[in-house]
C-alpha positions in Angstrom: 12.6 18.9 -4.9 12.8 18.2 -8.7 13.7 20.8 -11.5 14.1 20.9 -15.1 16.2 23.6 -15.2 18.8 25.7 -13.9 18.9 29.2 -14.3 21.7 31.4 -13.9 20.0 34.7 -14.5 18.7 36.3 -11.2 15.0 37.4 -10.8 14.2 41.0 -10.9 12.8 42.5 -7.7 11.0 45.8 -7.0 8.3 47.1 -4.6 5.3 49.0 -5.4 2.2 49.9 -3.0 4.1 48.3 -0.1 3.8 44.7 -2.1 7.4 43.3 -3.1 7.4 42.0 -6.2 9.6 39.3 -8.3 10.0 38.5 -11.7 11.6 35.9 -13.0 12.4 33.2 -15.8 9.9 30.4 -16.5 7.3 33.1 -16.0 8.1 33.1 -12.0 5.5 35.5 -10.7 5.6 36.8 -7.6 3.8 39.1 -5.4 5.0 39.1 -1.4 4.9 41.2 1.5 7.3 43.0 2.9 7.6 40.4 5.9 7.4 37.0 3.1 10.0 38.7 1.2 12.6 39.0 4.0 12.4 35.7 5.6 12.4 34.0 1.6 15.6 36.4 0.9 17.1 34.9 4.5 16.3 31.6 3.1 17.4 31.6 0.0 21.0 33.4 0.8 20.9 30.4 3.1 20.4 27.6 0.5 22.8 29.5 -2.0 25.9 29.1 0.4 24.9 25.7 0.9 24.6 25.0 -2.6 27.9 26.5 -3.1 29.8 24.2 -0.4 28.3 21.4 -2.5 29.4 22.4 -6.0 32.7 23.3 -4.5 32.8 20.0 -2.5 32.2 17.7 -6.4 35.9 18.8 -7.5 37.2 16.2 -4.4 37.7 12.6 -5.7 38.3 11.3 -2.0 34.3 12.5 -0.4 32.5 10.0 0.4 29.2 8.9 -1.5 
């Protein structure tokens, strides 16, 4: 996966007319149902702790490379 940049402020998120809808920067655009929405939000919680115990694991001089 490549990117150009990293955000740091969250999407916005509402639902309308059953539809859940996301906002974000970089124009992100986003209309989902109900159903999309949940298993993306399980996903991406996922990825985020990962991302986290990677960031965290940087600061340690002995990890392998």
């Amino acid at each position: 996966m490549s990117q150009d940049k990293t955000y740091s402020d969250p999407s916005t998120v509402g639902a309308k007319d059953g539809t859940v809808i996301v906002r974000g920067p970089d124009q992100v655009d986003v209309d989902m149902t109900p159903e999309a929405a949940e298993e993306t939000a399980e996903r991406l919680t996922d990825e985020a702790v990962k991302a986290r115990g990677q960031r965290r694991m940087m600061r340690f001089p002995h990890r392998a490379k």
